[in-house]
N, C-alpha and C positions, 0 to 999 in steps of 0.2 A: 647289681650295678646297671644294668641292661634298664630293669624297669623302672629305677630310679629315672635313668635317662629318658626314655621313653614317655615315663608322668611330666619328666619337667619339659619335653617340647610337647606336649599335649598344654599343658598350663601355658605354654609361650604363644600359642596360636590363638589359644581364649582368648588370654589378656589383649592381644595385639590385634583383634579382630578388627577389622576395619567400618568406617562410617556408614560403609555401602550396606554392610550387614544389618543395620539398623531397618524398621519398619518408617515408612515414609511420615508418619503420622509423630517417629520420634523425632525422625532428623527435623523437620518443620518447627516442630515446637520452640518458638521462641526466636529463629527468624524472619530475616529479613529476603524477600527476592527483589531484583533488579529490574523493572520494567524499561528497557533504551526504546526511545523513539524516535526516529530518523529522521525527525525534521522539528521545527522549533513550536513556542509554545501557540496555542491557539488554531493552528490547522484541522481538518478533517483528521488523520495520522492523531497528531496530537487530542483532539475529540475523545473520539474511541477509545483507544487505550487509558483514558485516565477515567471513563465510564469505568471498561473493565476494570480495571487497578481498584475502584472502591469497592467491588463485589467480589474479585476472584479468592482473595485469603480467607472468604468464609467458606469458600469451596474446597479449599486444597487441603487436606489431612494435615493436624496441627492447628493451620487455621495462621498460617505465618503473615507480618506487614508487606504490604506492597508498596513500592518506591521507588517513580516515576523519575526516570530522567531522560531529558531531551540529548539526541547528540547529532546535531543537523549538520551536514554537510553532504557536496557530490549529490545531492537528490537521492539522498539515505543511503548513498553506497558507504558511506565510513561509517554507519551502523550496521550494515547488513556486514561489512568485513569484523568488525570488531564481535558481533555475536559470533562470527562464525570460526574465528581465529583467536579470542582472546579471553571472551567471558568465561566464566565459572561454567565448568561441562558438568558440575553435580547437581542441579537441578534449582538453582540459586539464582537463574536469569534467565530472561526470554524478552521476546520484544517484537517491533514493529519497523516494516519497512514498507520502500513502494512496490505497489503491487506489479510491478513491471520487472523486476528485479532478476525475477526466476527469468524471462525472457532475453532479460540482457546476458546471465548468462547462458543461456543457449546457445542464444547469438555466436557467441565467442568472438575472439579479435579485440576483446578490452582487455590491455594488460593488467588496468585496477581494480579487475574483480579477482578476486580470490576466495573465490566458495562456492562448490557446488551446491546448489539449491535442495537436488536430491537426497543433500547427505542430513542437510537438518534434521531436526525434532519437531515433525510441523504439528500445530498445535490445532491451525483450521484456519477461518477467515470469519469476521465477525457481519461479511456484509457480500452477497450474491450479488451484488446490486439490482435483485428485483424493483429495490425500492429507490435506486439513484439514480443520476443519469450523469455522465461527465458532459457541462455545457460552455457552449463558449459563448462568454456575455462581452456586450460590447456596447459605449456609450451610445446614447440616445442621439448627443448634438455631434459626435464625429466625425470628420468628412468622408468614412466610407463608413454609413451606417446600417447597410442591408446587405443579405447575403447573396444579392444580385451584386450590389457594390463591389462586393468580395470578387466574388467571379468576373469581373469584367476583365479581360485581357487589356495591358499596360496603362490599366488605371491605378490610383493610388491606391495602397497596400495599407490594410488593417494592423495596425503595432500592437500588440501584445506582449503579457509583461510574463517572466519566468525566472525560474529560481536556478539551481546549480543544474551544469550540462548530468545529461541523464535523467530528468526528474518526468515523470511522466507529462508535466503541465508542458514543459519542452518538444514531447517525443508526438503527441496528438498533434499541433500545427504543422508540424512536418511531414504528418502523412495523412493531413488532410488538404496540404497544399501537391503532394504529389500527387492522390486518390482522385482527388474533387478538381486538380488547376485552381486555387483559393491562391489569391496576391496577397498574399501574410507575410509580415515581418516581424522577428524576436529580438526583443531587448532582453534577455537573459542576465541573472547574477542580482535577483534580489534574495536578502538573505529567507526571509519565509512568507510566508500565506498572508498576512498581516503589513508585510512590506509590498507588496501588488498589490491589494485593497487601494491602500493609500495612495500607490501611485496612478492608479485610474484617477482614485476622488481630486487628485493636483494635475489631472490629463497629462501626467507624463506619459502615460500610454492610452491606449485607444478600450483596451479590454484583458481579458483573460480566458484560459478553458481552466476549469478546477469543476469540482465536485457541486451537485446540487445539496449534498448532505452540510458540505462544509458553509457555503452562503447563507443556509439556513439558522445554522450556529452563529458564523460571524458577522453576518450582513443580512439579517433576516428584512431590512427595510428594504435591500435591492427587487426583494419577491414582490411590494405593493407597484398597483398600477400605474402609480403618477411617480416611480422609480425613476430618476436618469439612465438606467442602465437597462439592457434588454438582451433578450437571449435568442439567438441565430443558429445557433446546431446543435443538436442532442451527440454524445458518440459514447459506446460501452452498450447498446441496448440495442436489441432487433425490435423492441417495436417503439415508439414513442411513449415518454413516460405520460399518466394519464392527467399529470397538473400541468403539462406543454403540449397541449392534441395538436397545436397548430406551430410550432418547430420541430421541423425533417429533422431525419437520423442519416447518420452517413451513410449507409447501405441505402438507402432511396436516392442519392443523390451519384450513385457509381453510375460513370456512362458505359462499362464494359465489366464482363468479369473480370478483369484482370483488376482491376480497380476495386471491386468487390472484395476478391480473394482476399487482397492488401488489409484492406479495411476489417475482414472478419477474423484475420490469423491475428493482429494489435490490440484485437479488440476482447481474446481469448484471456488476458490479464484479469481483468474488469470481475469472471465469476469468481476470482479469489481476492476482494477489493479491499479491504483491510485484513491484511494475513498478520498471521505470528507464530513464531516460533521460536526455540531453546536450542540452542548450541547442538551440535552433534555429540554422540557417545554421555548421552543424559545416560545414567543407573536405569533400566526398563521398567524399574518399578515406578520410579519418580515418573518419569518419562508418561507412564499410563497414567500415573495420579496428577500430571501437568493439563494431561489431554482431556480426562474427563472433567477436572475441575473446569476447565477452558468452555465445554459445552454446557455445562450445567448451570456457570454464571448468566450465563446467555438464556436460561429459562427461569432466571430470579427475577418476579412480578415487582422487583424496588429497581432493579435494572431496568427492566421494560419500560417501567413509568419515569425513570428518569430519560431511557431513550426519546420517549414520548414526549415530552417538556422541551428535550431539544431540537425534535421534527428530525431524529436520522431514524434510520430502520433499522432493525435485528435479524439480519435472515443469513442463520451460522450456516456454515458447512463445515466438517471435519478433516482433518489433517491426510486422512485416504484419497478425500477427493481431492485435493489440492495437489496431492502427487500425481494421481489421475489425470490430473490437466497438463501438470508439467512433463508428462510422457508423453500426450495428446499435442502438444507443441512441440516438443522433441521430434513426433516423427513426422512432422511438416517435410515435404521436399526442401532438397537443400537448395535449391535455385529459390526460394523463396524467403526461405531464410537469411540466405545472402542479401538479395534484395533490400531485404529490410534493416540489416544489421548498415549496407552501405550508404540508404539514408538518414540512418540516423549519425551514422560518422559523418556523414557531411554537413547535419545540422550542429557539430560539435562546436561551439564558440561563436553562434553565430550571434551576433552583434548590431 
């Protein structure tokens, strides 16, 4: 009777073996994963990830569909919460947020984050920004059209256009108005990257700071010479990019270290400039076959050349280094960190 019993929970464990016990290569076969992208269609964010989306399932064991959906809001905080709180932890979803993300929460004092950054599945960042530059472009015919303009004390203020509080295109004029003393003003609350374009070309604002990667994509005619729009400050890079030799970077233009410091600790997001990641408590097998599929798409010569076609760059780093940075910010003095967390609450709504 004993080993009657004994065979039939040996068969009950077989049978009832769980998904996780599968080889990644079986679970895959034949799904579908989740790509969320934290902000709407047509953006830098939005760019990237649907590059990757068309090459990574030839990557991943199986060989499963990828399928892209955007979920914008908060400046991708309601995608970075919903990866990190809601998605499928079996290796069925991963995605894209702002690369600022990790640092807000650091920061702490946001009651709307809810995810330690550290706990993710990080997968890596599809872009060092060796090859970007975050610039702030600003109309040609506007009444403050120079970055002498900018800086003149109680003259008129640069209006720039921005998306939901927190979003990095937000978080740059506020600490290049503290860093620099720059008379900037935000009109915040357009829903995405395509909704500022527009409102520059109807002058409901004056400009924007967003990506060189992204312009290149969706307004590649703002880069010709005889452009109405023109670019005033490189920020994310210590040296100038080498297609603006003649627009400063904000470290050249700090008039004290203190200013400096500001500038290079905000600026520390930037080497992880399109990140992605998978939910926490990924299966470790998945989780390894997420991360290497993650770098290996990034050396597929149809990816390169599509990246190519679109004028962004490819320069991966791995989901190690990306922790590495978030530790590297982590152990910033807290007087600095504060610093920074209470400028940006004070740029919270601002209007």
């Amino acid at each position: 009777m004993k080993r009657v019993f004994a065979a039939a929970m040996i068969a009950a464990c077989v049978s009832t073996a769980p998904a996780l016990a599968q080889a990644p290569a079986d679970f895959y076969k034949g799904k579908s994963i989740q790509l969320v992208v934290g902000y709407g269609p047509g953006g830098g964010y939005d760019v990237y990830a649907r590059l990757l989306g068309r090459f990574y399932g030839r990557h991943m064991p199986g060989n499963p569909t990828i399928v892209v959906q955007n979920m914008p809001g908060a400046g991708s905080l309601v995608a970075t919460n919903y990866l990190y709180n809601v998605a499928p932890k079996d290796g069925t979803s991963f995605g894209t947020f702002a690369r600022n993300m990790p640092l807000i929460a650091v920061l702490g004092g946001n009651a709307a984050v809810k995810f330690d950054p550290r706990k993710f599945t990080w997968l890596g960042s599809m872009s060092s920004y060796e090859e970007d530059s975050y610039i702030m472009w600003v109309r040609k015919d506007a009444k403050v059209k120079t970055l002498a303009d900018i800086q003149r004390a109680g003259g008129e203020p640069v209006v720039l256009g921005g998306t939901g509080e927190g979003a990095t295109g937000n978080d740059v004029p506020i600490i290049l108005r503290e860093a620099l003393g720059l008379n900037i003003k935000q009109i915040v609350g357009y829903p995405d990257s395509n909704a500022i374009f527009l409102a520059i070309e109807r002058r409901e604002v004056d400009g924007r700071t967003t990506d060189l990667s992204s312009v290149r994509v969706n307004k590649p005619e703002y880069l010709r010479p005889d452009s109405f729009i023109q670019p005033l400050l490189q920020f994310g890079r210590a040296t100038r990019h080498p297609d603006f030799p003649n627009v400063p970077i904000a470290r050249e233009l700090a008039k004290d270290d203190k200013a400096r410091a500001l500038i290079e600790l905000t600026e520390l997001p930037y080497i992880t400039s399109r990140p992605f990641v998978a939910p926490p408590g990924v299966p470790a097998d998945r989780a390894a076959a997420m991360q290497k599929a993650f770098m290996d798409a990034q050396k597929d010569p149809e990816l390169l050349a599509d990246a190519q076609k679109l004028g962004i760059g490819i320069t991966p780093i791995d989901g190690k280094a990306v922790l590495a940075l978030i530790d590297k910010i982590s152990a910033t003095p807290q007087a600095e960190l504060d610093r920074v967390r209470t400028l940006l609450d004070e740029g919270k709504g601002a209007k």
